[in-house]
N, C-alpha and C positions, 0 to 999 in steps of 0.2 A: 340850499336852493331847491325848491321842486320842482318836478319834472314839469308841467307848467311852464316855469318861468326858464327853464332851459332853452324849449321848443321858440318860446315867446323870443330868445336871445338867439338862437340860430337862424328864426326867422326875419328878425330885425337888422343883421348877419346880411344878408343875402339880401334885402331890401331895403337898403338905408339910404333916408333923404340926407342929402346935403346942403349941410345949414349955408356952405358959401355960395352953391350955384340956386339952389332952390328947388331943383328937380329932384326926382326917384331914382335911385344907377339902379340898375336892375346888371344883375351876376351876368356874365358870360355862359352860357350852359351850351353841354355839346348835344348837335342832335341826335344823334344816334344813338340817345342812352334813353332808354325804355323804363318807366316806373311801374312796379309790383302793384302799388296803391295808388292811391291819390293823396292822400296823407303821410307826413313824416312819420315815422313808428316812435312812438312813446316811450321814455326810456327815463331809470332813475339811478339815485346815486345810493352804493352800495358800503359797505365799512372800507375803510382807506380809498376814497375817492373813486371806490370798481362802480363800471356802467353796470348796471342792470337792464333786461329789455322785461320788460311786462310778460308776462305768457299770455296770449289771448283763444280763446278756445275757438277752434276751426269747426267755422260751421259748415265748409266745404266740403269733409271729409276726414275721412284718416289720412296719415300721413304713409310715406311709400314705406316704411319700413314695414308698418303696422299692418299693410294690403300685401307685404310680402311675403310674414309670418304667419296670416292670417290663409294664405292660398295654400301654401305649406302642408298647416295643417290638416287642412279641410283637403286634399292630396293624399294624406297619409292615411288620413281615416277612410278616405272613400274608394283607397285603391285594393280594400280586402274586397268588397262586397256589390262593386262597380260589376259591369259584366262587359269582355272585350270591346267590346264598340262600343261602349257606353264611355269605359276607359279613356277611348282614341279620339272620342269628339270631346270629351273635358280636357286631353291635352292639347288639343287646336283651342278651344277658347282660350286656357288658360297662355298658349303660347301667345294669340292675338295680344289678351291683356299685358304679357311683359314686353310685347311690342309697344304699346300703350304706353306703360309705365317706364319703357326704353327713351321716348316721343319727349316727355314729360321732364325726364331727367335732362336731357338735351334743351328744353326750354327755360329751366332754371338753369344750365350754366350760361344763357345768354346772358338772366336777369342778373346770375352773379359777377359775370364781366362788367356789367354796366353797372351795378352798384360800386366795385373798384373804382370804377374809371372817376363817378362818380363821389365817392368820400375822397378820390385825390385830387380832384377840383376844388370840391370844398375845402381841403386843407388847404389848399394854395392861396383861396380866396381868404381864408383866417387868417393863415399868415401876413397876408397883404395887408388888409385891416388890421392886424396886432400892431404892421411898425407906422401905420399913422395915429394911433390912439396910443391914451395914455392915463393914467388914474387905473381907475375901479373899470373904467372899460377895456381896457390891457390885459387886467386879470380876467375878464368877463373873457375877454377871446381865448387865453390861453387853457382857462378850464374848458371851452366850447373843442379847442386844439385837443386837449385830454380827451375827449368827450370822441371824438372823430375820430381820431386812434386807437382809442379803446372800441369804437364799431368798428375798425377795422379788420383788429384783431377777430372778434368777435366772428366777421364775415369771412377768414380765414379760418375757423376753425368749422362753420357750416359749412364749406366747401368742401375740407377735409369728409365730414360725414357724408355727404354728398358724394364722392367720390367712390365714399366706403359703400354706400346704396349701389352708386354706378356699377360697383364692382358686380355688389350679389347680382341685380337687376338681370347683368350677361349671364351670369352662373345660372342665373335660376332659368332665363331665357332657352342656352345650351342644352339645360338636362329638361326641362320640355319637351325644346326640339328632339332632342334623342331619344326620349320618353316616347313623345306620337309616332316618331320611325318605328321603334320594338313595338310598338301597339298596332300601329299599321299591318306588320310585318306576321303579329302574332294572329291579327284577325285575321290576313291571307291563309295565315298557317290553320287556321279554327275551320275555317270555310272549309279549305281544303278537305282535312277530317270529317268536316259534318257533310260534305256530299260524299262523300269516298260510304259512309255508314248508311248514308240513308238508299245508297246504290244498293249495299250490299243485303240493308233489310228488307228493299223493294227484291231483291235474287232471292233473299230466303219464303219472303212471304210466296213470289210466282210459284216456288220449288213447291211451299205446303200447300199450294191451293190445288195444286197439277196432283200430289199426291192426296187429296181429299177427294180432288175429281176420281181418279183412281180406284180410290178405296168405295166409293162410292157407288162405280161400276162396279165392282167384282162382288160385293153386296148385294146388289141387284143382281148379277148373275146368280150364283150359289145361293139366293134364295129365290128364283124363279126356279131352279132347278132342285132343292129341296122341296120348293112347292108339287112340282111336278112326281119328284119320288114320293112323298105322301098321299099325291092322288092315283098312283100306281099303288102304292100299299092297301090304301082303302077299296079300289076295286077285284084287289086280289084278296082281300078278307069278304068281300060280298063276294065274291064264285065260291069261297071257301064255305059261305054260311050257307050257299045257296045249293051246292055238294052235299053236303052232309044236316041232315033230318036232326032234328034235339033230339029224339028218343034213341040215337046212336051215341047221341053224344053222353048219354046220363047213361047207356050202356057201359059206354067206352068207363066212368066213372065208377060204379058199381066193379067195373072187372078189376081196376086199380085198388078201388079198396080192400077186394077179397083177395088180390096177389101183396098187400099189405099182413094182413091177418094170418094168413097162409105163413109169410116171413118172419113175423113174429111168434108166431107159432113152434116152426122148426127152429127158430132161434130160442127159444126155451125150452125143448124137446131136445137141444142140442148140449143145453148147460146141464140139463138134469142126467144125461147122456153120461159127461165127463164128472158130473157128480160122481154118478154113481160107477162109475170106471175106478176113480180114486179109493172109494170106500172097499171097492172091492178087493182093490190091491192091497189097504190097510187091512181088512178082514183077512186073506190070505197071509199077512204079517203076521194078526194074531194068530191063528192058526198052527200057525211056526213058531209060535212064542211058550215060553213054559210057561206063560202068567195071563191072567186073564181080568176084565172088568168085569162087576157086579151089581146091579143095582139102576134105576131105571137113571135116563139120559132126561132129566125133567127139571127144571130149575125148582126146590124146594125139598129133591132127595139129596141121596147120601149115596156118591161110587166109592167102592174100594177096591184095590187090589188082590188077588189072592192065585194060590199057584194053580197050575193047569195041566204040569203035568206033575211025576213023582220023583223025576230028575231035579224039579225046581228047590229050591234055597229056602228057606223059612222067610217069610217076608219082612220079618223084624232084623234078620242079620244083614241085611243088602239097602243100599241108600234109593232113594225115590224122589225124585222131581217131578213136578206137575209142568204141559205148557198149553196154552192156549193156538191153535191150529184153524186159519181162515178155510173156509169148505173152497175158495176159488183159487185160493194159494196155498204153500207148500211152507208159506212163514211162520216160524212158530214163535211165539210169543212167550217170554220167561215167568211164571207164574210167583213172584216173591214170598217164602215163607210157606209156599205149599208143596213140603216137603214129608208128608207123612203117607199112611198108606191106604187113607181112605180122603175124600175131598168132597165139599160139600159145591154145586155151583150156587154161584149167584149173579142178577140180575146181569151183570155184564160180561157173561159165557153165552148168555141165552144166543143161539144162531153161529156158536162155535163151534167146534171138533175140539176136544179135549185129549192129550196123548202124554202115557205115564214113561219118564225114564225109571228101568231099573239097575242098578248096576250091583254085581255080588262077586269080588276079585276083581279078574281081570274080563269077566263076560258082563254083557250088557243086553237091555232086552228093553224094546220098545212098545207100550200096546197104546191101542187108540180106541175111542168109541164110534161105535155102529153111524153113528150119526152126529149132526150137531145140536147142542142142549134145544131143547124145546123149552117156551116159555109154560109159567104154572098158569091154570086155567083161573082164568076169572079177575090173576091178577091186575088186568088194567083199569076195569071197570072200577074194581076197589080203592086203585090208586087217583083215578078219576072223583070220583066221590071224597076221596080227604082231600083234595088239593084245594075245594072250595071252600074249606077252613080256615082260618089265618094261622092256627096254631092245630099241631095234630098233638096228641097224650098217648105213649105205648108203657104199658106194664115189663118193666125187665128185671132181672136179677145180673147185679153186679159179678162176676165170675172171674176174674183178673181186673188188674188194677196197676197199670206201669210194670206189666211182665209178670208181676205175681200173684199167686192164688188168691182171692179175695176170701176171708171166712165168715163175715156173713152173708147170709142167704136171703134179707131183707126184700121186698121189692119198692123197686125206684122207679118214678118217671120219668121218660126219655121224650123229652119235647124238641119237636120239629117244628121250625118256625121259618118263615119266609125269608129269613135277614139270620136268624144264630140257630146255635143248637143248645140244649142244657139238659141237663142229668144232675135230678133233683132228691130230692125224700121228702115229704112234706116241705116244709120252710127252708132246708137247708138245700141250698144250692152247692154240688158234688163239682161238676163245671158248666163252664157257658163259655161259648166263645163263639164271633161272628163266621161268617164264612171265608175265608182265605185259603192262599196256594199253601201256608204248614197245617190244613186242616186234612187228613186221611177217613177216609170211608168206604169197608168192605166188608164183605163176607170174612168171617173166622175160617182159617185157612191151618188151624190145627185138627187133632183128631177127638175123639169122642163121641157119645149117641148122639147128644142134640149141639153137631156141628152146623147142623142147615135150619135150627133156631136162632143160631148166635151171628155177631158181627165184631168189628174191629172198629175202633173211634178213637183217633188221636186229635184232641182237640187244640193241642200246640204241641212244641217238641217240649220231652219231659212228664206233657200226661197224656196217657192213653188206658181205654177199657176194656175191653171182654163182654159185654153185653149179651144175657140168655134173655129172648123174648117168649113168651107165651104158644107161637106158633111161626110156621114157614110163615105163612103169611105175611103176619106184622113185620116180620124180622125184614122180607122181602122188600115190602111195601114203602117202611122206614130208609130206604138205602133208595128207592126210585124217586121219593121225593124230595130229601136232603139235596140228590144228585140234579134235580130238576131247579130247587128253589138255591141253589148254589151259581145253576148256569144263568140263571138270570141277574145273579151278580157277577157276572162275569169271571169265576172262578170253577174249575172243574176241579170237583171232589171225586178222589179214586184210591185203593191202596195202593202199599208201596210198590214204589218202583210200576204202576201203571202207565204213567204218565209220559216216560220214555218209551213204552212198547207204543203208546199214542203217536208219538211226533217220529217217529220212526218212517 
């Protein structure tokens, strides 16, 4: 049977002519039962005789579960980024609505009472009509009797859900309400705060304004009163200019710079003074010395030693050190290897004091020269003039070689170069090496005639020369420019052991 023909039999039910009187009996109905619709609800038969109700989609609305979930959420998410009153008035509406939805619920347990009351009317009326009918219409009541009980059930278990709504409806209701109370309470508490701040940043702001007025004043003081000391300055420089004539004043200038000159003056009158006090006191040493120098005080001769008086020692038996002596200090400087009894200067005594130990047993004898080495004449110029070469050529004769006597007498060229040194003979290069701290250059600090020809050249450790040039000169010349185009590489060339009497 289709649902059709169901509706069709419960209507026919409840409005059935009777064939003995002729009229329509129309059902008894109570009034006080209210209908949902105007229409029966549609309903069909399911496996083992179960009612089914049609679902019919609500064009009404959601349903309260659905509007309860729904508020829920849209609650959860909006309670991060809501702002307190914003809060407090979404939970008044939303409490309004489950007022609403409180209203609502309450109107459907009307309509559920009356549907009750209702399908137990109609049973009673089925039943009534089942015991005067008989056949196929017996059955026809008894499944319609099925059919009503099984809505009944049906409308007991909506009730149940119903209830289970009622329930949340209050719950959700409650935590509203006590939701807009903390929200209430929290925006008193917010207000609170934000006047309590904005009091205290209206005190800080009056505080810095009172102190800018302040600052402001004393600004204006202490520069109306600077202004006042600069126009007291400026009038006391015009009495000043107005005192005193320019031609006093270029007086006054001229007398400073000649009480200048004057001071510089006795201040060099005063070095040459204690010069010459020291020298005198060394002279007075020689004097009293059995030993004495010989031979001029000039960079490019030859001192020696020899005795002074007839008490004195052969000067071969007694030891002799050479030192170097500053003319404004009393320091003397250890001379390495010049150890014999004659000493040739070279370029870096020039403006020294030279001073010989002798020692013979247990006496000792100190002599010093008159003066400090003088430079050789002309030598700058000459050394000026090769410098604008890139390469200088000196004529030498090999004369030792790594400590020993060299036996030929060949002559070689000793080239000076901006960057290396080499010591050649035609084609055959003798050495070469660039400029560095194991490179040595000096005067020959042994004995013999042409000691202040000769030099000293280690060009790494291992090899070193003896070198006889042609004259003072070259010999000179050669050692001013090595030591020149060395310091431009950053390397100071000296003999041994100079280099500590240096950093000294």
């Amino acid at each position: 049977m289709s649902t059709t023909e169901v509706s069709r039999t419960l209507f026919r039910t409840m409005t059935k002519v009777s064939p003995e009187v002729g009229y329509e009996v129309q059902m008894p109905v109570s009034a006080d039962v209210s209908f949902a619709t105007n229409q029966f609800p549609t309903y069909k038969l399911g496996p083992d005789n179960q009612i089914l109700e049609e679902v019919k989609v609500d064009t009404d609305g959601p349903s309260l579960k659905e509007v309860v979930v729904q508020e829920t959420s849209l609650l959860s998410e909006q309670h991060k980024r809501l702002s307190v009153r914003d809060l407090a008035s979404k939970f008044d509406k939303n409490l309004t609505a489950a007022a609403k939805l409180s209203d609502n619920a309450k109107l459907r347990d009307v309509v559920s009472l009356d549907g009750h009351v209702l399908l137990k009317k109609l049973r009673d009326a089925l039943e009534y009509l089942r015991g005067q009918m008989a056949g196929q219409h017996k059955e026809d009541m008894e499944k319609a009797i099925s059919m009503v009980e099984a809505l009944a059930v049906k409308l007991t278990q909506q009730e149940g859900e119903l209830i289970q709504e009622k329930y949340e409806v209050k719950k959700l209701a409650t935590y509203l309400k006590q939701a807009s109370e903390d929200a209430k309470k929290l925006v008193n508490q917010e207000r609170s705060f934000a006047c309590a701040e904005i009091e205290s940043a209206r005190a800080v702001v009056h505080r810095i304004g009172e102190a800018l007025d302040e600052q402001e004043r004393i600004l204006q003081t202490s520069g109306n009163q600077e202004l006042m000391e600069l126009m007291e300055e400026v009038q006391q420089a015009r009495r000043i200019r107005l005192l005193h004539q320019p031609s006093k004043v270029m007086d006054m200038e001229h007398e400073l710079r000649a009480l200048r000159l004057q001071i510089q003056e006795k201040f060099t009158v005063t070095l040459k003074l204690q010069k010459q006090i020291t020298m005198s006191k060394w002279v007075e040493a020689n004097k009293l010395s059995m030993y004495e120098l010989s031979g001029s005080e000039t960079l490019g001769s030859i001192i020696r030693v020899q005795p002074h008086s007839a008490e004195a020692l052969d000067i071969s038996k007694c030891s002799v050190q050479w030192y170097r002596l500053s003319s404004e200090s009393n320091r003397r400087e250890f001379i390495s290897g010049a150890n014999k009894s004659i000493y040739a200067p070279e370029p870096f005594d020039v403006g020294r004091i030279l001073q010989v130990d002798i020692t013979s047993n247990s006496q000792k004898a100190a002599v010093t020269t008159a003066g400090p080495v003088d430079p050789a004449a002309g030598l700058g110029t000459y050394v000026e003039m090769l410098s604008r070469k890139s390469n200088t050529e000196f004529s030498v004769v090999i004369s030792q070689m790594n400590g020993r006597n060299y036996s030929s007498h060949s002559v070689h060229l000793f080239h000076v170069g901006k960057m290396r040194i080499k010591l050649s003979r035609g084609w055959i290069t003798k050495a070469r090496d660039s400029y560095s701290t194991s490179m040595q250059l000096c005067g020959f600090r042994g004995s013999g005639t042409s000691a202040a020809k000769s030099l000293f050249w280690q060009a790494r450790k291992g090899q070193s020369f003896v070198l006889v040039f042609d004259s003072e000169r070259d010999r000179n010349a050669a050692i001013v420019l090595a030591r020149r185009y060395a310091l431009d590489c950053n390397v100071v060339v000296a003999g041994p052991d100079d280099l500590a009497s240096l950093h000294i």
